[in-house]
C-alpha positions as CSV (number, residue, x, y, z in Angstrom):
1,X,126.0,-11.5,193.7
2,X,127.1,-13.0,197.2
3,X,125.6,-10.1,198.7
4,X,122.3,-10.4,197.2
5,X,119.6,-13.1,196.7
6,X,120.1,-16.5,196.3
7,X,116.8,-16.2,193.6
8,X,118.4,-13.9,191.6
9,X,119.5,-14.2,188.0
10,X,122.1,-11.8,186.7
11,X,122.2,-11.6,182.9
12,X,125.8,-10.2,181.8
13,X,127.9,-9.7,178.5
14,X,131.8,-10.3,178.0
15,X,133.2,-7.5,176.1
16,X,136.8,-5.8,176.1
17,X,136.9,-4.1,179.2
18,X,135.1,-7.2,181.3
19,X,131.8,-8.5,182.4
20,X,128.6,-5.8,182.2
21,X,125.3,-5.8,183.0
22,X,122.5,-6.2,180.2
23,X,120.0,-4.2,181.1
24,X,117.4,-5.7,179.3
25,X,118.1,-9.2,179.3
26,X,114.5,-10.0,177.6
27,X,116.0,-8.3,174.2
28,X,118.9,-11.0,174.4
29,X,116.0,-13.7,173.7
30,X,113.9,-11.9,171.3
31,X,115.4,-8.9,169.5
32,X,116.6,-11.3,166.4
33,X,113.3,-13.1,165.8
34,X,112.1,-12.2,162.4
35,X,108.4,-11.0,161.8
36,X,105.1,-12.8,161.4
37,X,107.0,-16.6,161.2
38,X,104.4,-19.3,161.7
39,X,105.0,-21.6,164.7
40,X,107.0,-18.6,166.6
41,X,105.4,-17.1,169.7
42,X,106.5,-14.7,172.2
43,X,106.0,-15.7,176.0
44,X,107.2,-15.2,179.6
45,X,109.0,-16.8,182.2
46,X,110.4,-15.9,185.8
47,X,113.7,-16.6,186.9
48,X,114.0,-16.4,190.0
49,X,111.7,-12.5,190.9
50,X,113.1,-11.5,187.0
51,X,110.8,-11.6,184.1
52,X,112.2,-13.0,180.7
53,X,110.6,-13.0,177.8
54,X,111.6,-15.6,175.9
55,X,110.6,-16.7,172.4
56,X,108.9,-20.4,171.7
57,X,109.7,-22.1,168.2
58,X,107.3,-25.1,166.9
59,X,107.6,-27.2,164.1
60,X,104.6,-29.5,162.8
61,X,104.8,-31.5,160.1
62,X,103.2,-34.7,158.9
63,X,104.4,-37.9,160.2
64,X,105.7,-39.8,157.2
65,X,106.0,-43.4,158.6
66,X,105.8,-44.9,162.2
67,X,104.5,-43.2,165.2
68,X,104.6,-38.9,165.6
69,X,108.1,-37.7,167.0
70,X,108.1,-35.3,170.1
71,X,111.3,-33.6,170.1
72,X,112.2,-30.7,172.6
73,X,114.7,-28.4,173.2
74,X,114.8,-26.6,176.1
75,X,110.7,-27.7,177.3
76,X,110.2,-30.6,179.2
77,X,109.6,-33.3,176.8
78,X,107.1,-35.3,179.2
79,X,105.1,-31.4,179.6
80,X,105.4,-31.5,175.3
81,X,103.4,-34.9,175.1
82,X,100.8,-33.9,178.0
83,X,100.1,-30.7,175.7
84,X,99.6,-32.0,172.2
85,X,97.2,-34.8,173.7
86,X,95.2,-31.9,175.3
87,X,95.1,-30.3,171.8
88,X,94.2,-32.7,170.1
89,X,91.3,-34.3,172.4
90,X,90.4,-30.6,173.4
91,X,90.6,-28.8,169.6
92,X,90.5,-29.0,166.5
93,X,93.8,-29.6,166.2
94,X,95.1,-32.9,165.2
95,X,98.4,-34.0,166.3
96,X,97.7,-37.3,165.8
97,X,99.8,-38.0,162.6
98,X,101.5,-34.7,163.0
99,X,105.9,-34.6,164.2
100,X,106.3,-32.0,166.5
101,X,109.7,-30.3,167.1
102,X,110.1,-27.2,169.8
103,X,112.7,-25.1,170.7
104,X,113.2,-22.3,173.4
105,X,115.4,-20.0,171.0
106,X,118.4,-19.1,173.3
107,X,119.2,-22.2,174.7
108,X,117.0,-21.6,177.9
109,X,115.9,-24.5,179.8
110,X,112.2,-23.5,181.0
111,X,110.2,-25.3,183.7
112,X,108.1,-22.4,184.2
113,X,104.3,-23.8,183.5
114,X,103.3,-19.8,182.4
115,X,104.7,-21.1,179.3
116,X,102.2,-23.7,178.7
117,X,99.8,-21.2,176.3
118,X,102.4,-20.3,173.9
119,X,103.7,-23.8,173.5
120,X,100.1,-24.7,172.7
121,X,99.9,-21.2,170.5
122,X,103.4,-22.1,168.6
123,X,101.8,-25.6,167.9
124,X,98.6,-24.4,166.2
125,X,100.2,-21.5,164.7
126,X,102.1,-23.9,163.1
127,X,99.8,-26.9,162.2
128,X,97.6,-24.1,160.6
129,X,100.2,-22.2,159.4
130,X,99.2,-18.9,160.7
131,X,101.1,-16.2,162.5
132,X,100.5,-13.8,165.2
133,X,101.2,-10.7,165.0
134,X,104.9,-10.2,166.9
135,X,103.7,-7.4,169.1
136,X,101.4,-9.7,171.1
137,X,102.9,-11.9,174.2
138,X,100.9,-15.1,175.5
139,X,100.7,-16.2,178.9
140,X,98.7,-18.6,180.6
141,X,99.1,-22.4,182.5
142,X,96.7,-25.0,180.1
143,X,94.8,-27.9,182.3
144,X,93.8,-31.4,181.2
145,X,90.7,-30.3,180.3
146,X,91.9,-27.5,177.6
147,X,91.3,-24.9,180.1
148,X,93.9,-22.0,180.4
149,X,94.5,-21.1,184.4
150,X,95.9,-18.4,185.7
151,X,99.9,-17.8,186.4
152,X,101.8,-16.4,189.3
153,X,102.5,-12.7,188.8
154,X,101.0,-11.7,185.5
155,X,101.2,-8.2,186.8
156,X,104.6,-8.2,186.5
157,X,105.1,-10.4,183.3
158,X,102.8,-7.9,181.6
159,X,104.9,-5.2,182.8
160,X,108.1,-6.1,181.1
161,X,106.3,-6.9,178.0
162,X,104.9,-3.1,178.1
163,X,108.5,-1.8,178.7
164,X,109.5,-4.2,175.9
165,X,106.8,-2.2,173.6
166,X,104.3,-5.1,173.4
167,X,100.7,-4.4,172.4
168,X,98.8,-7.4,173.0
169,X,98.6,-10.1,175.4
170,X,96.8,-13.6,174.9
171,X,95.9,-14.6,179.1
172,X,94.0,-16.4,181.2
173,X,90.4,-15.2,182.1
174,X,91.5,-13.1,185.3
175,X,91.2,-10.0,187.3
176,X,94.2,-8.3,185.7
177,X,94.7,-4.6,184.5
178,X,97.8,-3.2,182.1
179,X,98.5,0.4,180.7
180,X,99.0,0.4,177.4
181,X,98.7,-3.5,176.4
182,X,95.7,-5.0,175.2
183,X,94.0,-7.9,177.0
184,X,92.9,-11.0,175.2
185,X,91.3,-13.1,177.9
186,X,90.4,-16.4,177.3
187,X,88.9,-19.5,178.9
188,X,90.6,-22.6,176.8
189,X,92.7,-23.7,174.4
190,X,89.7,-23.8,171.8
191,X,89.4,-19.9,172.4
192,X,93.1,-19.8,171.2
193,X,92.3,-21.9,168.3
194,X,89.7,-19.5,166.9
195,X,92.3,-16.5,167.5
196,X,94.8,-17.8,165.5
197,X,92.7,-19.5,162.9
């Protein structure tokens, strides 16, 4: 839109009679993802003032010869490394002999550090090979030190999720209210652990 702002995202869909608008452009990212998948976890990003909630794939599996493999596909691979080091000095996790493969399903490319919890919940989800339940949402920016800091406009990230029919949220240990959504605060990554174990 040349009329609007330059931090804008516009989400549309080609059909017969042109370009329109998705309305929901969240449900493009996440509508298909089947139920209770190990390794598959819901998150949020901002594009620009928008919202999207996008879904985070991971893949762990035991490193059959060499060194472990950090693949990424849409998430900065250098962010990737920094985070399974921090889960495995800072959990119970180990990555050490453990491939890990992720994927932002849609072919977004996210630099958005919000995303940094449910990378980490996507990884132990799938190391143990537990799922969460596809109604909960996980936001939160992870530190060196395992500890999950807060992220710029939660508010409004947990907003979309409640429009989107989310019940849960995994999030930092903030001042933050929601409606409808339940609030899983927590302090580090070893907090997350225990929730998903």
């Amino acid at each position: 839109n040349r009329f609007g702002s330059v931090n804008e995202l516009g989400v549309l869909e080609m059909t017969g009679q042109g370009f329109k608008e998705v309305k929901t452009p969240s449900l493009v990212f996440i509508e298909s993802a089947p139920s209770n998948l190990a390794g598959s976890i819901i998150g949020c990003v901002l594009e620009g003032t928008r919202p999207f909630l996008v879904e985070v794939q991971a893949l762990v599996s035991k490193t059959v010869f060499g060194y472990p493999q950090r693949k990424s596909s849409g998430f900065d691979l250098n962010r990737l490394q920094v985070l399974s080091a921090v889960l495995s000095k800072r959990t119970k996790t180990n990555l050490t002999i453990q491939d890990i493969i992720l994927n932002i399903v849609g072919g977004l490319k996210i630099s958005d550090p919000a995303l940094d919890l449910a990378v980490a919940a996507a990884i132990i989800s799938s190391h143990f090979n537990k799922s969460l339940d596809r109604r909960m949402i996980v936001l939160g920016e992870v530190g060196l030190g395992g500890e999950v800091r807060a992220v710029h406009k939660l508010e409004q990230r947990l907003a979309e999720a409640e429009k989107l029919g989310f019940t849960a949220a995994i999030i930092p240990n903030t001042e933050v209210k929601a409606k409808k959504i339940k609030l899983l605060k927590i302090k580090s990554l070893s907090e997350l652990e225990e929730i998903i174990k």
